[in-house]
ZAVO-599826 format. One line per field, with one value per residue (C-alpha): residue in one letter; residue number from 1; x, y, z. Coordinates in nm, 3 decimals, padded with zeros to 5 digits. Layout:
REM ZAVO-599826
aa <- A  ...
i <- NUM  ...
x <- X  ...
y <- Y  ...
z <- Z  ...
This chain:
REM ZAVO-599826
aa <- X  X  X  X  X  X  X  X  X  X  X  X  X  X  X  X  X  X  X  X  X  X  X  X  X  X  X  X  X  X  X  X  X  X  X  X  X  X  X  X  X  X  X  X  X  X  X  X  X  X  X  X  X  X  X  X  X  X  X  X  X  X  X  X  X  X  X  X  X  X  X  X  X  X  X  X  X  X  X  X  X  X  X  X  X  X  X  X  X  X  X  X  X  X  X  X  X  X  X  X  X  X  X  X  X  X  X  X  X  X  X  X  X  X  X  X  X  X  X  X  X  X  X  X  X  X  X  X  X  X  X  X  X  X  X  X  X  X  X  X  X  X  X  X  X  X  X  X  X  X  X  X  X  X  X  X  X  X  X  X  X  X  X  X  X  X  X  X  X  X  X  X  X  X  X  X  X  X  X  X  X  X  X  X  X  X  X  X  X  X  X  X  X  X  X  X  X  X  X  X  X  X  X  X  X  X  X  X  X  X  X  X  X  X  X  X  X  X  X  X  X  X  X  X  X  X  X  X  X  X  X  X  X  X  X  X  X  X  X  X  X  X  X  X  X  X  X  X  X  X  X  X  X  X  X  X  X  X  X  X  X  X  X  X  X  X  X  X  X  X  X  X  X  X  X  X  X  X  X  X  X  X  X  X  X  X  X  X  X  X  X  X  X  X  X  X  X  X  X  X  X  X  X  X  X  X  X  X  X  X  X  X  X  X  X  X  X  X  X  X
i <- 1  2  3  4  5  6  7  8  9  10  11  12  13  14  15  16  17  18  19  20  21  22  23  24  25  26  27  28  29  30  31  32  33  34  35  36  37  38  39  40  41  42  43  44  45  46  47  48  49  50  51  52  53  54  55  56  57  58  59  60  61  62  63  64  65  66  67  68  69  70  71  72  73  74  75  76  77  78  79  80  81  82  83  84  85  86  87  88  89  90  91  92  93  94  95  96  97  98  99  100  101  102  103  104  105  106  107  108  109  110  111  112  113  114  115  116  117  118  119  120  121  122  123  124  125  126  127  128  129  130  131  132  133  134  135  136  137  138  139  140  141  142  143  144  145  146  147  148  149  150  151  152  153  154  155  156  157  158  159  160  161  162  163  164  165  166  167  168  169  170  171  172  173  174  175  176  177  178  179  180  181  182  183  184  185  186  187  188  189  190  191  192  193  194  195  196  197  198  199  200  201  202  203  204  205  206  207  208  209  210  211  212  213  214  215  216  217  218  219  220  221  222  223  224  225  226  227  228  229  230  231  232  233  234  235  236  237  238  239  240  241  242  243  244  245  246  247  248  249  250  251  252  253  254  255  256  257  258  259  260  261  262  263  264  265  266  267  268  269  270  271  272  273  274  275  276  277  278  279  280  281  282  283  284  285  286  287  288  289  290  291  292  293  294  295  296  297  298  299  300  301  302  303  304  305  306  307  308  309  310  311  312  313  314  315  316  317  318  319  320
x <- 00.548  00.780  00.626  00.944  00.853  01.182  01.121  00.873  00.728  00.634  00.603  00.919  01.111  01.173  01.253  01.474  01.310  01.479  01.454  01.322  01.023  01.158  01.415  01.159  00.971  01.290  01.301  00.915  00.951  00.622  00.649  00.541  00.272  00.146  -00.107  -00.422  -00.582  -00.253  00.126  00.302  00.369  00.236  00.311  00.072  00.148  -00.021  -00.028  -00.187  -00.098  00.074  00.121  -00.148  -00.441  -00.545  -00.482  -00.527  -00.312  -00.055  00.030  00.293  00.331  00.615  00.697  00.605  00.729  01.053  01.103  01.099  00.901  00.635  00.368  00.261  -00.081  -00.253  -00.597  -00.764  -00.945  -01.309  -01.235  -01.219  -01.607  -01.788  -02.156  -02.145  -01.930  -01.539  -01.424  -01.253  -01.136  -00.961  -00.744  -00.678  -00.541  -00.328  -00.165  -00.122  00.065  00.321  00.287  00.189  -00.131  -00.256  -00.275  -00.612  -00.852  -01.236  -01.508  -01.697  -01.577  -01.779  -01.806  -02.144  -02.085  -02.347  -02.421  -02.253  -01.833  -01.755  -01.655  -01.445  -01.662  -01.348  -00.979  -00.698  -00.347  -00.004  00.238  00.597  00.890  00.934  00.631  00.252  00.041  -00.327  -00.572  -00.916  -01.265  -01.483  -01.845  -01.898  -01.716  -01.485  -01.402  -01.142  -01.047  -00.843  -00.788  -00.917  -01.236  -01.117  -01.281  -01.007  -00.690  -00.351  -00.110  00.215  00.326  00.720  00.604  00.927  00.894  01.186  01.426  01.231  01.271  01.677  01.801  01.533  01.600  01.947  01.888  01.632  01.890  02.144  01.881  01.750  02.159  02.114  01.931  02.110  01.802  02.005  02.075  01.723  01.605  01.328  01.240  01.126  00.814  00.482  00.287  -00.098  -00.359  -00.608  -00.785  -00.637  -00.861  -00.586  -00.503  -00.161  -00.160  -00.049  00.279  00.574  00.784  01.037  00.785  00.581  00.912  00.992  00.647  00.682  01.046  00.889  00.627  00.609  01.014  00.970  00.862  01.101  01.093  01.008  01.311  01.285  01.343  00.994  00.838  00.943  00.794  00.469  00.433  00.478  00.273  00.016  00.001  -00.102  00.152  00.451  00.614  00.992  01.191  01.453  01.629  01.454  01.151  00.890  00.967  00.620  00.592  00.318  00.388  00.575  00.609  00.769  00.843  00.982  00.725  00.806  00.704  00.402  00.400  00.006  -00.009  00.166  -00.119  -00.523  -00.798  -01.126  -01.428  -01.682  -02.031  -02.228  -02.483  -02.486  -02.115  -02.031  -01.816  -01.503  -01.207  -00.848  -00.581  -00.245  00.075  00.258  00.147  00.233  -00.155  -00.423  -00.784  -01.018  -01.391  -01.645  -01.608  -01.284  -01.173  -00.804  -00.774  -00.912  -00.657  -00.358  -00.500  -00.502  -00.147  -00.059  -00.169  00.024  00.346  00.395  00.164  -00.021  -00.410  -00.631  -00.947  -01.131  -01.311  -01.664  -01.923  -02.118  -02.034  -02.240
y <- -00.341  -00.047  00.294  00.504  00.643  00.606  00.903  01.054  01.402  01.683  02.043  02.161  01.865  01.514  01.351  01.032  00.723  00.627  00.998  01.055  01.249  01.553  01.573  01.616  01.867  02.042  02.052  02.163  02.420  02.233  02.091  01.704  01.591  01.289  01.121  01.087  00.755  00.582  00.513  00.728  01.054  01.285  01.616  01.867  02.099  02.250  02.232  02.338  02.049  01.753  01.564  01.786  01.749  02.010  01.954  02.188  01.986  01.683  01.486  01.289  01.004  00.792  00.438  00.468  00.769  00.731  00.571  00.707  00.839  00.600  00.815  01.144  01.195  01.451  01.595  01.653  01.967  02.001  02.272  01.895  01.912  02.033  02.014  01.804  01.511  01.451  01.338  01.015  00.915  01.201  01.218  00.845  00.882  01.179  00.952  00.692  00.915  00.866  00.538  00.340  00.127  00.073  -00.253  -00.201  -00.017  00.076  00.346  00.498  00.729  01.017  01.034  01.183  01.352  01.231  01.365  01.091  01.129  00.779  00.581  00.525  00.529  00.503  00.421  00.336  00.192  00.165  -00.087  -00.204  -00.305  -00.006  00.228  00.199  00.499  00.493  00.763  00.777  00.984  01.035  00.967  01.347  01.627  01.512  01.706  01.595  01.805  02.105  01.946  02.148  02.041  01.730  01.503  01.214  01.120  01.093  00.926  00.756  00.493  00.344  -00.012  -00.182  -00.222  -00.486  -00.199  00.069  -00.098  -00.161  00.071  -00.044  -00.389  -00.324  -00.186  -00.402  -00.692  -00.530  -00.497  -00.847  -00.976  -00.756  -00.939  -01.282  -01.452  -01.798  -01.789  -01.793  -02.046  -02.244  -02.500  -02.160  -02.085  -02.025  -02.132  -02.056  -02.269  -02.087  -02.117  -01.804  -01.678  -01.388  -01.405  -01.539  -01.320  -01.438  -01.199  -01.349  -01.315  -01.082  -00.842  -00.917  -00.867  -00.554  -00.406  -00.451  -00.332  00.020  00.030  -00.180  -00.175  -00.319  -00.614  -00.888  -01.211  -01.517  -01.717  -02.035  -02.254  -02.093  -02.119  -02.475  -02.462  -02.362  -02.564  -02.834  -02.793  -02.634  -02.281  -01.963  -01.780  -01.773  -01.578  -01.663  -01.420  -01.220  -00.959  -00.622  -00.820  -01.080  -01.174  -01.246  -01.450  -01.579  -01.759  -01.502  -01.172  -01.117  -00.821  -00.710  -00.668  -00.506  -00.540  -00.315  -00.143  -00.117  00.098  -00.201  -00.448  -00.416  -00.641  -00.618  -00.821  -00.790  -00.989  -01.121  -00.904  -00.837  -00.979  -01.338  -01.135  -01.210  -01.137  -00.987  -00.999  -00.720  -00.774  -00.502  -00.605  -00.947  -00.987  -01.288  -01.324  -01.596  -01.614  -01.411  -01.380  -01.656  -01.814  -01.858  -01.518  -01.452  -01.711  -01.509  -01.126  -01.356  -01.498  -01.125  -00.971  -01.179  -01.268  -00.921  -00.699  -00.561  -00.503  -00.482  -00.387  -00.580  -00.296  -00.470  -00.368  -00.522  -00.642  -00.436
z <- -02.439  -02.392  -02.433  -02.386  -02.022  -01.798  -01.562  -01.407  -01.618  -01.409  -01.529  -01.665  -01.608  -01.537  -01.172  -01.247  -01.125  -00.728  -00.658  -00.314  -00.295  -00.106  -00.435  -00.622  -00.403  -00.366  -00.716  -00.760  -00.532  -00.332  -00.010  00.128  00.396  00.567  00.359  00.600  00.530  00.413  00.509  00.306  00.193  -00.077  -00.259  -00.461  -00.706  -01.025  -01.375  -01.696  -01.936  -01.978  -02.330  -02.465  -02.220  -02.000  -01.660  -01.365  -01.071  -00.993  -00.700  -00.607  -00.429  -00.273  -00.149  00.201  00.440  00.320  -00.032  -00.357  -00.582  -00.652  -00.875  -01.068  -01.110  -01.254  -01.232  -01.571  -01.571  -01.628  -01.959  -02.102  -02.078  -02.434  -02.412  -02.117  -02.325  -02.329  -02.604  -02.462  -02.840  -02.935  -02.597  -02.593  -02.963  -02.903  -02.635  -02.863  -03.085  -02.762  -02.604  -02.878  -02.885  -02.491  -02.338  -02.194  -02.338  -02.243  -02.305  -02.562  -02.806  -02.583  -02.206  -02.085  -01.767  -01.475  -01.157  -01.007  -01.001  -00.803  -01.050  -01.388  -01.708  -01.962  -01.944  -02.104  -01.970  -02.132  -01.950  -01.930  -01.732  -01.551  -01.543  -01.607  -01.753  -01.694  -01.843  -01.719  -01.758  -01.433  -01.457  -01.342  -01.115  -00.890  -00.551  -00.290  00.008  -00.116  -00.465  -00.727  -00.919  -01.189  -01.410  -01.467  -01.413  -01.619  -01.387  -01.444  -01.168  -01.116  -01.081  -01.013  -00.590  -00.605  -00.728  -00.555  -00.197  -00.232  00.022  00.253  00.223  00.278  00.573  00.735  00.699  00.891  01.151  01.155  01.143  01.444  01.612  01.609  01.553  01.504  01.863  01.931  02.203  02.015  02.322  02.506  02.226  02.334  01.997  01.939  01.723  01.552  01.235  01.025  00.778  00.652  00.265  00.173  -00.133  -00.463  -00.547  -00.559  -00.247  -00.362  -00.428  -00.108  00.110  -00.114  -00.050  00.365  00.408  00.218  00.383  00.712  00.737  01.146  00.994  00.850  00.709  00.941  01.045  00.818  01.206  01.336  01.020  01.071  01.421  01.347  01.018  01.289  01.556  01.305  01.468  01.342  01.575  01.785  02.080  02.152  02.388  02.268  02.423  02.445  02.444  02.272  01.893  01.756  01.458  01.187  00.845  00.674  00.941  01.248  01.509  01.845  02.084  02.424  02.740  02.870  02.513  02.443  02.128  01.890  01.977  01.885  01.817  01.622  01.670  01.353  01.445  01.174  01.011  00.622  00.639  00.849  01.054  01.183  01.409  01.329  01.571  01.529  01.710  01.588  01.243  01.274  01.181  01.212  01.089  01.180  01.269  01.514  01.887  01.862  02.164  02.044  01.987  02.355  02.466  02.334  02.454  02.813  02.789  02.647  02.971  03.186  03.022  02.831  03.054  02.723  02.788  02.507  02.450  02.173  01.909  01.882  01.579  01.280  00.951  00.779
């Protein structure tokens, strides 16, 4: 379904999709900062409306630290609120004077407001090819750090990551041709077995490789001779020298690791309590997950310390 949406709507104007996000700051007259609990960047502004509905702030955020412009979303303001209801119907239909009829829709007609502001108690969401918009009422109150007081969200989200990562993917294969990974000596492999638990995923690679070179760009695609090698000799992981140091390989990711470089390698140890625990293993995001207190992974922190001088100490708690 196409609902006409083919740039991103701020106040006053529209930022063409593949703008980077300090365009559009530049633009907004805001400024950009390190989101805290994520790996990318975001921008805040405000706002009074947007397609009719009252809003009282917008954020943006991009693809990563350095893509573009992934998403506008704006904070509905609590003026919405009349006699402790919002009248879901009425806002939902003004947008469908817009977007057309939404592909998903949910909620009652009113939205009582609760003490509670956790969770979603009505949305609706208009999709197509190139952005989705979602409109949804709070169960209350909401209040985030500095953000201003909301009770919803109207947000519309560039959801083509294929197109979105181009310049990244560019980039990240003239690094790996860099490297001159054909030349690499396969006999010289040190390959680990161990059950990994870690989720395949189910998007379709181009998206999956789109997704890391935004926003894991060290990463790269497996060679298709060590995903060969481990298919193989049925290992989870592989370390092959290369120069400037260790390429470390699973299934589908691989990165430099260098010698004596601590910071790109950690390991968690979750022990069974309301959860069956488990245990995750990062080399510099090249990640793997199998069960509790696993021996394999002790065998590779071992052969870490001596061949690549890394120490690690394991992060040990409950799955609670």
């Amino acid at each position: 379904m196409s609902h006409g949406i083919t740039a991103f709507p701020l106040p006053g104007l529209s930022i063409e999709i593949g703008s980077l996000l300090d365009e559009a700051c530049a633009k907004l007259g805001i400024e950009s900062s390190k989101y805290p609990y994520g790996n990318y960047l975001v921008a805040h502004g405000g706002a009074q409306s947007i397609f009719g509905i009252d809003v009282n702030q917008y954020h943006l955020r991009c693809y990563g630290y350095d893509g573009p412009l992934k998403e506008v979303e704006y904070g509905l303001d609590p003026s919405l609120i009349e006699n402790n209801k919002i009248n879901f119907k009425k806002h939902v239909e003004s947008l469908e004077k817009i977007f057309g009829e939404p592909e998903q829709k949910m909620g009652d007609d009113f939205i009582s407001m609760t003490q509670h502001d956790s969770y979603v108690l009505a949305y609706a969401r208009w999709k197509s090819e190139i952005f989705d918009v979602y409109f949804a009422i709070y169960s209350g109150i909401r209040e985030m750090g500095t953000s201003k007081p909301y009770v919803g969200q109207l947000s519309f989200t560039w959801t083509d990551v294929v197109t979105a990562a181009t310049a990244h993917l560019q980039k990240q294969n003239n690094y790996v041709e860099s490297l001159h990974l054909q030349q690499l000596d396969i006999t010289q492999a040190t390959a680990f077995k161990v059950k990994n638990m870690g989720y395949s995923g189910y998007e379709a690679d181009n998206v999956r490789i789109a997704k890391r070179a935004l926003c894991t760009p060290w990463l790269f695609e497996t060679p298709h001779q060590i995903k060969t090698l481990l298919h193989e000799t049925s290992s989870a992981i592989v370390f092959i020298p290369i120069a400037g140091g260790m390429l470390a390989s699973n299934s589908q990711d691989s990165a430099i690791l260098v010698k004596g470089d601590n910071s790109r390698v950690s390991s968690d140890n979750m022990l069974p309590a309301k959860g069956g625990g488990g245990m995750h293993l990062s080399v510099n995001g090249v990640n793997l997950h199998t069960s509790h207190s696993s021996k394999q992974i002790q065998v590779i922190l071992d052969w870490l310390s001596t061949e690549m001088e890394i120490e690690v100490e394991v992060s040990e708690f409950y799955d609670c």
